[in-house]
C-alpha positions as CSV (number, residue, x, y, z in Angstrom):
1,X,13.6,29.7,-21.2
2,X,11.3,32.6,-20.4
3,X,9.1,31.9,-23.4
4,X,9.1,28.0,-23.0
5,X,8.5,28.3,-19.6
6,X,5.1,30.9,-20.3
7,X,4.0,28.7,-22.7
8,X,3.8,25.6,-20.2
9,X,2.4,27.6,-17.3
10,X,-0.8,28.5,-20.1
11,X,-1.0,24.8,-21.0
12,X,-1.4,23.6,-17.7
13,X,-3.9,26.4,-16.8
14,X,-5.6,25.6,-20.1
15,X,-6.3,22.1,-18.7
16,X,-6.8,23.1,-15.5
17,X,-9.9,25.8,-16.9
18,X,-11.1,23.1,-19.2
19,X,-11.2,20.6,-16.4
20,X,-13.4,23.0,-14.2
21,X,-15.6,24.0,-16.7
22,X,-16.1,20.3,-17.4
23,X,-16.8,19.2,-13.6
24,X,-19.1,21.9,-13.3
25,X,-21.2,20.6,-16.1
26,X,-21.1,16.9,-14.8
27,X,-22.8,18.4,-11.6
28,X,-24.8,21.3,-12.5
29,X,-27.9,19.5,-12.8
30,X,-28.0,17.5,-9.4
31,X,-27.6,20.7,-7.5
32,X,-30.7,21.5,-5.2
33,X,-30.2,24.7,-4.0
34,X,-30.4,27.9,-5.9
35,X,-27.4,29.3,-4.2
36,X,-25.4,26.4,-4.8
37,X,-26.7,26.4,-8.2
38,X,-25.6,30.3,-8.8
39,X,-22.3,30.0,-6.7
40,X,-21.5,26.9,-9.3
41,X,-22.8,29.1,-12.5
42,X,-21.0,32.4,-11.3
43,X,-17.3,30.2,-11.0
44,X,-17.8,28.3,-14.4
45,X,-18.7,32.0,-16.4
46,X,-14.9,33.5,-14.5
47,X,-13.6,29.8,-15.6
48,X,-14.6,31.1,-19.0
49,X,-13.6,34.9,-19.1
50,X,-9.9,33.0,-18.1
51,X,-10.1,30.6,-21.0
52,X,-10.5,33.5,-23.6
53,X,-7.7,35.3,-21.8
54,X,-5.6,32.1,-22.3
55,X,-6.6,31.4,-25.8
56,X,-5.9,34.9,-26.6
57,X,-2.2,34.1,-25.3
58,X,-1.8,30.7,-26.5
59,X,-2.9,32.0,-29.9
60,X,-0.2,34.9,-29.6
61,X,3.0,32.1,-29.2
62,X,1.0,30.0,-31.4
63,X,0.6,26.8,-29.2
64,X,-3.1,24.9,-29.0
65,X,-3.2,24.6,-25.4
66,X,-3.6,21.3,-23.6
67,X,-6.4,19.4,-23.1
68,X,-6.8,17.5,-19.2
69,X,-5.2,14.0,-19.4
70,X,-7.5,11.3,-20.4
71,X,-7.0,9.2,-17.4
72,X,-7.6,12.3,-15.1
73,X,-10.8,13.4,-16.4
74,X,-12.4,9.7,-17.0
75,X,-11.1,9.1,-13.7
76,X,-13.3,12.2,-12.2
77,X,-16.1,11.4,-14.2
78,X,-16.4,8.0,-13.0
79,X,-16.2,9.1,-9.3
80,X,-18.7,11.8,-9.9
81,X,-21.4,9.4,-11.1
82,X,-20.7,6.6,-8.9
83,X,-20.8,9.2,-6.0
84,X,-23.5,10.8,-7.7
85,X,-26.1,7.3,-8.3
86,X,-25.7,6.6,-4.0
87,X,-26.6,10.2,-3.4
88,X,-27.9,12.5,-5.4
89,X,-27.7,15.5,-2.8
90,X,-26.0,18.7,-2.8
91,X,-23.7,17.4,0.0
92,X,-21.9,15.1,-2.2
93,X,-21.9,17.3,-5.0
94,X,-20.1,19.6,-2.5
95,X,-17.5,17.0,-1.5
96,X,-16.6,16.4,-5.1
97,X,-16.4,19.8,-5.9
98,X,-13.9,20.9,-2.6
99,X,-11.8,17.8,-4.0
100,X,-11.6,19.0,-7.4
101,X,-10.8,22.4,-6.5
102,X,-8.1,21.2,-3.8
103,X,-6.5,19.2,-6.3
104,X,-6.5,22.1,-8.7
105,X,-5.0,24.4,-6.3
106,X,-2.1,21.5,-5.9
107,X,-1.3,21.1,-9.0
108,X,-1.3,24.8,-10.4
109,X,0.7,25.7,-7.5
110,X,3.4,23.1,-8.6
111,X,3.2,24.2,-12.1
112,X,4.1,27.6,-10.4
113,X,6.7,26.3,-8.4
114,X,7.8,24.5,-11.7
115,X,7.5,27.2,-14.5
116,X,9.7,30.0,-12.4
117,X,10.5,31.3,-15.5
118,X,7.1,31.9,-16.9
119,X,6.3,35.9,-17.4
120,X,4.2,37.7,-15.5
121,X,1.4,37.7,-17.4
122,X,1.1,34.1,-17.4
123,X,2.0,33.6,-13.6
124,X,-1.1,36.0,-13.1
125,X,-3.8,34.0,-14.8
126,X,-2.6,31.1,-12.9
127,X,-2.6,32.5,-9.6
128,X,-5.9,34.1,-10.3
129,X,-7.7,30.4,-11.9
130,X,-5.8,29.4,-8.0
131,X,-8.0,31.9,-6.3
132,X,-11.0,31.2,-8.1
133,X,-10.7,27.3,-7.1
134,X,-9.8,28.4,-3.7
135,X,-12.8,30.5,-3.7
136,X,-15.1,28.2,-4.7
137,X,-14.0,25.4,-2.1
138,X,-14.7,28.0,0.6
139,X,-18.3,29.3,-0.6
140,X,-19.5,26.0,-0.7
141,X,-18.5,24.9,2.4
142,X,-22.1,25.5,3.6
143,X,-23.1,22.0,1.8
144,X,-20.6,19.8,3.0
């Protein structure tokens, strides 16, 4: 149970770290302000240093990870460039981003709740990727 349970925790964060990285792309480049910009950069490079920390594990109980769900992610994308063609300010990117992270936050939290037997280890990274989204929503509060 402990192993299956691991193994489901790193798949879900491995979608959730994928899904980041992704949004942050989709945005990047309609950011205005260079602290925006670096605050954006700085949280997709610790998105990264946690997806080689989960490919590392994934690779050890030999499982590929998950990629987000299809619906999920064209979902996002559409309401990022819809949003996005209206207004192309920082404020909206902001708004998209604190929904993004807030629904991260909710669903790793219930892959937590749901994956009790997961190790340690695994439990960590997903309480850290939890701060980092948590983080994020806070620091760029300034461009709501």
């Amino acid at each position: 149970m402990i192993e299956q349970d691991t193994v489901k925790l790193l798949r879900e964060c491995d979608a959730g770290v994928k899904m980041g990285v992704t949004s942050i792309n989709e945005v990047l480049e309609y950011v205005k302000a260079d602290r925006f910009r670096q605050l954006l950069s700085d949280c997709k490079e610790e998105h990264n240093k946690l997806n080689d920390e989960l490919q590392a594990l994934l690779e050890r109980y030999r499982d590929d990870g998950k990629d987000p769900n299809p619906i999920a992610k064209g979902m996002s994308w559409v309401k990022t460039n819809v949003k996005l063609a209206f207004n192309e300010s920082d404020h909206t990117v902001a708004d998209l981003m604190t929904d993004g992270c807030n629904m991260g936050v909710k669903s790793l939290n219930l892959y937590l709740n749901q994956y009790k037997a997961a190790d340690e280890v695994s439990k960590d990274i997903a309480k850290r990727l939890i701060n980092l989204e948590e983080k994020l929503a806070i620091d760029i509060r300034d461009y709501l």
